[in-house]
FILUM-760925 format. One record per residue (C-alpha): residue number from 1; chain; x, y, z. Coordinates in nm, 2 decimals. Example, Ala and Ser with C-alpha at 12.3 -4.5 7.8 and 13.67 -1.06 7.14 Angstrom:
VEXTOR pos unit     xx     yy     zz
VEXTOR   1    A   1.23  -0.45   0.78
VEXTOR   2    A   1.37  -0.11   0.71
***
This chain:
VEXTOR pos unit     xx     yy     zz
VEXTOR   1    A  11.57  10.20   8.36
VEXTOR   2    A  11.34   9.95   8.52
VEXTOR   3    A  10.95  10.12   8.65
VEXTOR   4    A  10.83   9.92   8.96
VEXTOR   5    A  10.47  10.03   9.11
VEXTOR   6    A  10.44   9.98   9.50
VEXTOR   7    A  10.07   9.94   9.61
VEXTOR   8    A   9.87   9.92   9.93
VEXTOR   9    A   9.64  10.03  10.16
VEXTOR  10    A   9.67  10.36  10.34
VEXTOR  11    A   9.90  10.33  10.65
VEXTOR  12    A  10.03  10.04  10.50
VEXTOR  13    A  10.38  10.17  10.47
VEXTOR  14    A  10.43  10.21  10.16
VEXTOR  15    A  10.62  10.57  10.14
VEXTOR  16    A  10.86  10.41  10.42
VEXTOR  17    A  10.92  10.05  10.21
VEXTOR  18    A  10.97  10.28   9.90
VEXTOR  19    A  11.24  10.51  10.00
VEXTOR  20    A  11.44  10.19  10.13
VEXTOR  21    A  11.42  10.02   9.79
VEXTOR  22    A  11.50  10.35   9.63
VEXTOR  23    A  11.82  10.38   9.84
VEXTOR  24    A  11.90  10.00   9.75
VEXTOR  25    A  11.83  10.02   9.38
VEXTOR  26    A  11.92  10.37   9.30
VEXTOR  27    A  11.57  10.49   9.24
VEXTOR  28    A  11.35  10.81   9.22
VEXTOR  29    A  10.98  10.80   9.33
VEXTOR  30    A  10.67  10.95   9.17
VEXTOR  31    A  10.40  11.00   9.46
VEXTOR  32    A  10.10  10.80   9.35
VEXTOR  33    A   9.85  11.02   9.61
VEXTOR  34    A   9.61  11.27   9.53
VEXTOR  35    A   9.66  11.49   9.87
VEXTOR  36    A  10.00  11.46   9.86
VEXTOR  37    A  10.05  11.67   9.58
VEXTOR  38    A   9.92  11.98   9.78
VEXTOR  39    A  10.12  12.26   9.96
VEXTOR  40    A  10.05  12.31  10.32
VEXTOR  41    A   9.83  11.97  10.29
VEXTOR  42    A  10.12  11.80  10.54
VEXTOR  43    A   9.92  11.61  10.84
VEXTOR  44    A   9.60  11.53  10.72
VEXTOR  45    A   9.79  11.34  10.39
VEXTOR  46    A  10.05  11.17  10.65
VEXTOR  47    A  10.29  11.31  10.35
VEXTOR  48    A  10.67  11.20  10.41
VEXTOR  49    A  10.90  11.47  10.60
VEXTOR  50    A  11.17  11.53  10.43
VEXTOR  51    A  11.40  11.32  10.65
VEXTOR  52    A  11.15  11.06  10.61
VEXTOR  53    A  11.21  11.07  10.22
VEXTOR  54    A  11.56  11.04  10.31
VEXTOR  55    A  11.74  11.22  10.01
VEXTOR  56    A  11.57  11.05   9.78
VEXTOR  57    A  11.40  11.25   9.51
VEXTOR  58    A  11.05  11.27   9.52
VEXTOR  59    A  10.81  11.36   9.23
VEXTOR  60    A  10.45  11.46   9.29
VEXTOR  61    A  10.47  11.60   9.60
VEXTOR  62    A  10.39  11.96   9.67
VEXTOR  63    A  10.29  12.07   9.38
VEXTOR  64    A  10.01  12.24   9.33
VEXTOR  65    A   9.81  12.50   9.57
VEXTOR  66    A   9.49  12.30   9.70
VEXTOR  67    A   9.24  12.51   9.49
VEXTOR  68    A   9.41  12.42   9.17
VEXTOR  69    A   9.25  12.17   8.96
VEXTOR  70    A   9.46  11.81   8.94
VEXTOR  71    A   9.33  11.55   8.74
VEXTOR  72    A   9.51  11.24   8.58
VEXTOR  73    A   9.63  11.43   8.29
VEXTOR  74    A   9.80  11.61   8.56
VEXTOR  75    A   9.93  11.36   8.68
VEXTOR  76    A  10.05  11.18   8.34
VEXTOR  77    A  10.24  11.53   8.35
VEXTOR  78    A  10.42  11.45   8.68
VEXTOR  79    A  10.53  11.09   8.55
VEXTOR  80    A  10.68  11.20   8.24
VEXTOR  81    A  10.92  11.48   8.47
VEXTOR  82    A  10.98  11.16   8.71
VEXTOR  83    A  11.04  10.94   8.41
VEXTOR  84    A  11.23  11.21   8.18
VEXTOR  85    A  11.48  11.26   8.53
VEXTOR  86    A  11.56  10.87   8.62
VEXTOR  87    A  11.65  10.81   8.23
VEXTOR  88    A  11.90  11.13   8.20
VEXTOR  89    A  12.03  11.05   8.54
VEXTOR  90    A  12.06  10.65   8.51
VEXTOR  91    A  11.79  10.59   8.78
VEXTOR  92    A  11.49  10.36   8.84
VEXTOR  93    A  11.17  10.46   8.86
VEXTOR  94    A  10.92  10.41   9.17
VEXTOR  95    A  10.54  10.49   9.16
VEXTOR  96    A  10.39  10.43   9.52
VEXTOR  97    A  10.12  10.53   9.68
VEXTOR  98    A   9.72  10.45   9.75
VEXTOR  99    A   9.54  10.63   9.41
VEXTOR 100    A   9.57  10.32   9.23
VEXTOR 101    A   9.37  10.50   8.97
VEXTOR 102    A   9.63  10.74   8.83
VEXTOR 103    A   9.83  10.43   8.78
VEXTOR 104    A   9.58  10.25   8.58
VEXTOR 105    A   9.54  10.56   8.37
VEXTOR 106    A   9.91  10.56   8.30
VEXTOR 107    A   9.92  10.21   8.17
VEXTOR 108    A   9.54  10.27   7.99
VEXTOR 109    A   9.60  10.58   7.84
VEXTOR 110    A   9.35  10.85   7.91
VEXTOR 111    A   9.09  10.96   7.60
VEXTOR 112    A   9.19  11.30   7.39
VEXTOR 113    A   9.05  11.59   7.61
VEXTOR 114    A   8.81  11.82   7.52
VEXTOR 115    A   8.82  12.21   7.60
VEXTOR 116    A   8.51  12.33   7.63
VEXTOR 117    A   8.43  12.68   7.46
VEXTOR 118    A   8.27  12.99   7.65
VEXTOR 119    A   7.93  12.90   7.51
VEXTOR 120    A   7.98  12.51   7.67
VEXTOR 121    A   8.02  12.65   7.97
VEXTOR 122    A   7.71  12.92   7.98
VEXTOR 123    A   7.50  12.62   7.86
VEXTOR 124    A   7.68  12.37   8.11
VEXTOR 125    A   7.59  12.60   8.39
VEXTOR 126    A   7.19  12.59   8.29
VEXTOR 127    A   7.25  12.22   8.26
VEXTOR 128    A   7.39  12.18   8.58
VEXTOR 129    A   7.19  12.37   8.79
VEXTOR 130    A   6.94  12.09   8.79
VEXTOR 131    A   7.17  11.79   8.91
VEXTOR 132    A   6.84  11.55   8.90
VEXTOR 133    A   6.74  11.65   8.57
VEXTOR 134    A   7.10  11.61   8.45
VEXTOR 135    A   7.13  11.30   8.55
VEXTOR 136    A   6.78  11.20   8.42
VEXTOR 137    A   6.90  11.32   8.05
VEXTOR 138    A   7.22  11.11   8.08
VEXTOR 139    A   7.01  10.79   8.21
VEXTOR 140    A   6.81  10.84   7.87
VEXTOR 141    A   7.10  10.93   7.59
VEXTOR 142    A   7.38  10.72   7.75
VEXTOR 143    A   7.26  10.44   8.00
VEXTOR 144    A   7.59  10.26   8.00
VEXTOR 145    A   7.77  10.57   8.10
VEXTOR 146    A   7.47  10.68   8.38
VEXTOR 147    A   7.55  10.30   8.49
VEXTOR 148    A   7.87  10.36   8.62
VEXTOR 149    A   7.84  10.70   8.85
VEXTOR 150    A   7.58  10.75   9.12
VEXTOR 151    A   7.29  11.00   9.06
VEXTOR 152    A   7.47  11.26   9.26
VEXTOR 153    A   7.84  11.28   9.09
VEXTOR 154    A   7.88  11.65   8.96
VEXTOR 155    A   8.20  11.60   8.85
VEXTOR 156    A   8.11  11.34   8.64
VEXTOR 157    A   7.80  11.48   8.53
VEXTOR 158    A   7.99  11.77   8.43
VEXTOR 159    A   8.23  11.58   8.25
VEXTOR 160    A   7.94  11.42   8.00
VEXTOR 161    A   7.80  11.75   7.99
VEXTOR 162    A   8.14  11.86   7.88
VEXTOR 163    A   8.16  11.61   7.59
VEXTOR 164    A   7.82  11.60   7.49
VEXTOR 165    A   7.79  11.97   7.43
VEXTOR 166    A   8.12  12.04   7.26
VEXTOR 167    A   8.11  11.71   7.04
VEXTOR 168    A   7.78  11.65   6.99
VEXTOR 169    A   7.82  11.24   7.09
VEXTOR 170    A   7.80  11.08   7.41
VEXTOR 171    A   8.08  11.05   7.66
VEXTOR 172    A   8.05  10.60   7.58
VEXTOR 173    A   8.06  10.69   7.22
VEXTOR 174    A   8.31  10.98   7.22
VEXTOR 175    A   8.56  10.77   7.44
VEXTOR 176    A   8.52  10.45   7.18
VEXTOR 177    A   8.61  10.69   6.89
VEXTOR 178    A   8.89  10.82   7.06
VEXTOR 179    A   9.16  10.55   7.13
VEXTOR 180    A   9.32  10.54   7.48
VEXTOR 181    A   9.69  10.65   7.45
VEXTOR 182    A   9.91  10.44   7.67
VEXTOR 183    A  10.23  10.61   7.86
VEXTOR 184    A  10.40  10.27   8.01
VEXTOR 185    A  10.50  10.00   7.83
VEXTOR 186    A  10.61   9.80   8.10
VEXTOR 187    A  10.62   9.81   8.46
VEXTOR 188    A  10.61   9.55   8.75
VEXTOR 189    A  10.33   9.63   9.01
VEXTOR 190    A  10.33   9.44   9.36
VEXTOR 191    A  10.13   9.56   9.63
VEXTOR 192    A  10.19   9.52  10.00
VEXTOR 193    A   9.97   9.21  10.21
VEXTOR 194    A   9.89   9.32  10.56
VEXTOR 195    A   9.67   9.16  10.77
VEXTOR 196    A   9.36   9.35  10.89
VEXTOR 197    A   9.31   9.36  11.20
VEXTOR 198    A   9.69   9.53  11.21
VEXTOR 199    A   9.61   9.74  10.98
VEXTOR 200    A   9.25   9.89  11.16
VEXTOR 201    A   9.52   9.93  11.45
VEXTOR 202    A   9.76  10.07  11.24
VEXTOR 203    A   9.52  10.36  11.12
VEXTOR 204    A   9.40  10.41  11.46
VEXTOR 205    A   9.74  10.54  11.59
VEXTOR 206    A   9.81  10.71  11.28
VEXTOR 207    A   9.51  10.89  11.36
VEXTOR 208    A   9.60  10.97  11.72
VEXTOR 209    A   9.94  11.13  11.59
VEXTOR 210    A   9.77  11.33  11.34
VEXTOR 211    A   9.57  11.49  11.57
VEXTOR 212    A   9.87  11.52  11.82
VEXTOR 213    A  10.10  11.69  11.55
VEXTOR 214    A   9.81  12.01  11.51
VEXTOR 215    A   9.53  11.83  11.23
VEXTOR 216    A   9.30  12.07  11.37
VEXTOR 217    A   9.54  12.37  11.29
VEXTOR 218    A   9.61  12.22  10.97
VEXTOR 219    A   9.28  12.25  10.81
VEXTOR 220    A   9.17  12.53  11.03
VEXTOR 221    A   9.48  12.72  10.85
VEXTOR 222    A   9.37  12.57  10.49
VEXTOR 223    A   8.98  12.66  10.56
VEXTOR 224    A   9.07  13.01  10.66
VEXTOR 225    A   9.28  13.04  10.32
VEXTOR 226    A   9.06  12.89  10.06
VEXTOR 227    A   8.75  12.80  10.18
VEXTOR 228    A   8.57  12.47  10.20
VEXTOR 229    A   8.54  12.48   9.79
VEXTOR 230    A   8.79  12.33   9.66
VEXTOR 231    A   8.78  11.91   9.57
VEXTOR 232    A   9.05  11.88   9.81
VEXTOR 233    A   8.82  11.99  10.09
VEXTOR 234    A   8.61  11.70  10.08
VEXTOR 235    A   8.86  11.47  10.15
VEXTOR 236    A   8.90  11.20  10.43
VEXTOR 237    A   9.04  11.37  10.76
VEXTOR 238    A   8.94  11.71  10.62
VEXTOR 239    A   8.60  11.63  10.58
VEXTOR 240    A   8.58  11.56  10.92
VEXTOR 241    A   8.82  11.80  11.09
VEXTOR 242    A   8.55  12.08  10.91
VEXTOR 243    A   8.28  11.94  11.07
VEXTOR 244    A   8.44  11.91  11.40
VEXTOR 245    A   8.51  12.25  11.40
VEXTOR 246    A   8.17  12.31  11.32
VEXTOR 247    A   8.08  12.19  11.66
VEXTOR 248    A   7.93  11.90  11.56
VEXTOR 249    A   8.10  11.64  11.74
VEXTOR 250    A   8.42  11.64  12.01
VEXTOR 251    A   8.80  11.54  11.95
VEXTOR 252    A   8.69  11.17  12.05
VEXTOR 253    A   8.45  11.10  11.80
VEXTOR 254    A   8.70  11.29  11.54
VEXTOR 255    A   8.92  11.07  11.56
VEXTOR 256    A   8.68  10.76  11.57
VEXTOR 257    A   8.50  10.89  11.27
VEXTOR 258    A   8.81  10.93  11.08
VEXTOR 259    A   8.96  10.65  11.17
VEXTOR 260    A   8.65  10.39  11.02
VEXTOR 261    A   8.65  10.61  10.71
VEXTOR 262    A   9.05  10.59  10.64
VEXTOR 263    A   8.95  10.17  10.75
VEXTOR 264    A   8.67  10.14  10.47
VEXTOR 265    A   8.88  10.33  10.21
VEXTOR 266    A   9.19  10.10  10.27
VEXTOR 267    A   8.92   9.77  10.19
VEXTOR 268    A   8.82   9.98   9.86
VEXTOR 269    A   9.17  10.04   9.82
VEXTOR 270    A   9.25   9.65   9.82
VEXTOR 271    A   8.96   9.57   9.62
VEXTOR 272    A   9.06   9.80   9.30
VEXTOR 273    A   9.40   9.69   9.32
VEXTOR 274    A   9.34   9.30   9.29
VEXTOR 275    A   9.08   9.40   9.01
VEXTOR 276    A   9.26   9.62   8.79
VEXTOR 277    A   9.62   9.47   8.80
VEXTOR 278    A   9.60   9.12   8.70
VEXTOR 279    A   9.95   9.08   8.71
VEXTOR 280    A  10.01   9.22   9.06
VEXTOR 281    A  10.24   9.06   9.33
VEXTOR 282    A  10.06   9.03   9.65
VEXTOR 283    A  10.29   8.98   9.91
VEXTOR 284    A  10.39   9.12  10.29
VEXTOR 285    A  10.69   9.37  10.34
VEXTOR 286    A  10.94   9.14  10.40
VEXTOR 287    A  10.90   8.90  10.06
VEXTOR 288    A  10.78   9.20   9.86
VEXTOR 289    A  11.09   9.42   9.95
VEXTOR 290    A  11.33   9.11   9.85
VEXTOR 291    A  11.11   9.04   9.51
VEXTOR 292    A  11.19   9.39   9.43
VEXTOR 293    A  11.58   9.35   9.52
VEXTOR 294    A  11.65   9.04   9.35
VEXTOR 295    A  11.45   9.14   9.01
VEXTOR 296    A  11.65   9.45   8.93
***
C-alpha cells in the first residue's frame, strides 16, 4: 500500500484530481478538510457530491454534527479507519485536501493529551474569564509559547491553561518531555501549482455558485439548529453568510467579501505548505497527475 498526499489551495481542484487518481490507482481517500467533516455543512465547504466522489470511498467526510468537538487527534482517528480499510482491501491511500495542518500532525506525531479533571475546569473558567490577564500570565511563565499565538487566541489560551493546571509545567516544557508520536512513516506529498490570477477567478465563480445552490439557506438552516457557538461557525463563508443575514451588508458585497477571504486563505495555504514539507512536489495538474501515475 503506497500513501500519497495531494495538496493545494482551495478551489484548486484537488477533490476532482484526487478521485481520478483514485480510479487509476485503485485508491481510497481520507478528506484532509476541517469543514468537510460536518453533516449538513455541504455548500459553504464546496464538499464533493456523491457523484462527484464517483464510487470512490471517501473517509472524513460527514462525520461529526457541527457542534462536536474535532481536533487532530480526531483526525489521526479518521486516518487510521482510512489506512486500516486500504491495507485489508489491497488499496492505496489518498490524503487531499487544504488543512495542511492535520497532515503535518500525522507525520509529527501529536504530544500525549491531557484530560483535565473537574477542578481544572472550575479553575480554567476563573482563568479564562480574563482573556488579557491570561495571556499576560502566559507572556511571563512561558514567552516562547505566548510567541507563537496572538493575544486574543482562546483556544490556545485554554489549551496552556489546560496543561499548566493539570501538570504543573508549561505547555513548551510539557510538550519537550512528552515526545511526539509519529503515525506515517512514509508518504509522498505533491501539491498542485496554479497560477494566481486563475485561481482569484477560480474562487470568484465558485463563490457565485455557492450562493446560487442556497449558501444563505445553508447556514440560515445550521444557525437556526445550533447557534452561532460552535468553532465551525466562525468559519470562512459562514462567517460572512451570519453577518449578511444580520443585515449588515447585501448579496453583492457577500460574495465579494467572501471571495477575498477564501483568496487570502489560499496564499496562507501555499505558504504553510512550501514551509512545512520540504520534500513536496510542486507542480500543475497535468505533470502532478502523471508523477503520481507513473510512481505507483
Amino acid at each position: 500500500m503506497k500513501e500519497i498526499a495531494i495538496l493545494g489551495p482551495t478551489a484548486s481542484g484537488k477533490s476532482a484530481l484526487a478521485v481520478e487518481i483514485a480510479e487509476k490507482i485503485d485508491a481510497v481517500i481520507l478528506s484532509l478538510d476541517s469543514l468537510s467533516i460536518y453533516k449538513g455543512v455541504n455548500i459553504v465547504s464546496a464538499k464533493p457530491t456523491i457523484q462527484e466522489r464517483g464510487g470512490i470511498r471517501h473517509f472524513g467526510i460527514d462525520v461529526l454534527h457541527i457542534d462536536e468537538y474535532f481536533s487532530a487527534a480526531t483526525f489521526f482517528d479518521l486516518y487510521k479507519e482510512a489506512k486500516a480499510y486500504a491495507q485489508s482491501t489491497g488499496k492505496h491511500l489518498l490524503i487531499t485536501g487544504g488543512t495542511g495542518f492535520y497532515l503535518k500532525a500525522l507525520i509529527e506525531g501529536l504530544s500525549a493529551r491531557i484530560t483535565p479533571s473537574l477542578e481544572t475546569m472550575r479553575r480554567l473558567e476563573r482563568e479564562m474569564s480574563d482573556l488579557k490577564r491570561a495571556y499576560a500570565f502566559i507572556t511571563e511563565r512561558d514567552s516562547v509559547y505566548a510567541s507563537k499565538i496572538e493575544s486574543r487566541d482562546r483556544y490556545r489560551i485554554q489549551k496552556w491553561y489546560e496543561i499548566y493546571l493539570e501538570s504543573g509545567m508549561t505547555a513548551t516544557d510539557y510538550f519537550q518531555q512528552h515526545k511526539k508520536s509519529p503515525l506515517i512513516e512514509t508518504i509522498d506529498i505533491y501539491a498542485i501549482d496554479i497560477d494566481r490570477e486563475i485561481l482569484r477567478e477560480r474562487i470568484a465563480r465558485r463563490t457565485r455558485q455557492m450562493i446560487e445552490m442556497g449558501l444563505v439557506e445553508e447556514i440560515f438552516l445550521l444557525e437556526r439548529r445550533y447557534g452561532r457557538t460552535p468553532r465551525p461557525m466562525g468559519a470562512i463563508g459562514i462567517k460572512e453568510t451570519l453577518e449578511y443575514l444580520d443585515g449588515r451588508f447585501g448579496l453583492w458585497e457577500l460574495e465579494e467579501r467572501i471571495s477575498i477571504h477564501t483568496a487570502q486563505l489560499a496564499k496562507r495555504q501555499r505558504t504553510f505548505n512550501a514551509s512545512q514539507f520540504p520534500a513536496i512536489i510542486i507542480e500543475n495538474k497535468e505533470k502532478l497527475k502523471n508523477s503520481i501515475l507513473n510512481k505507483v
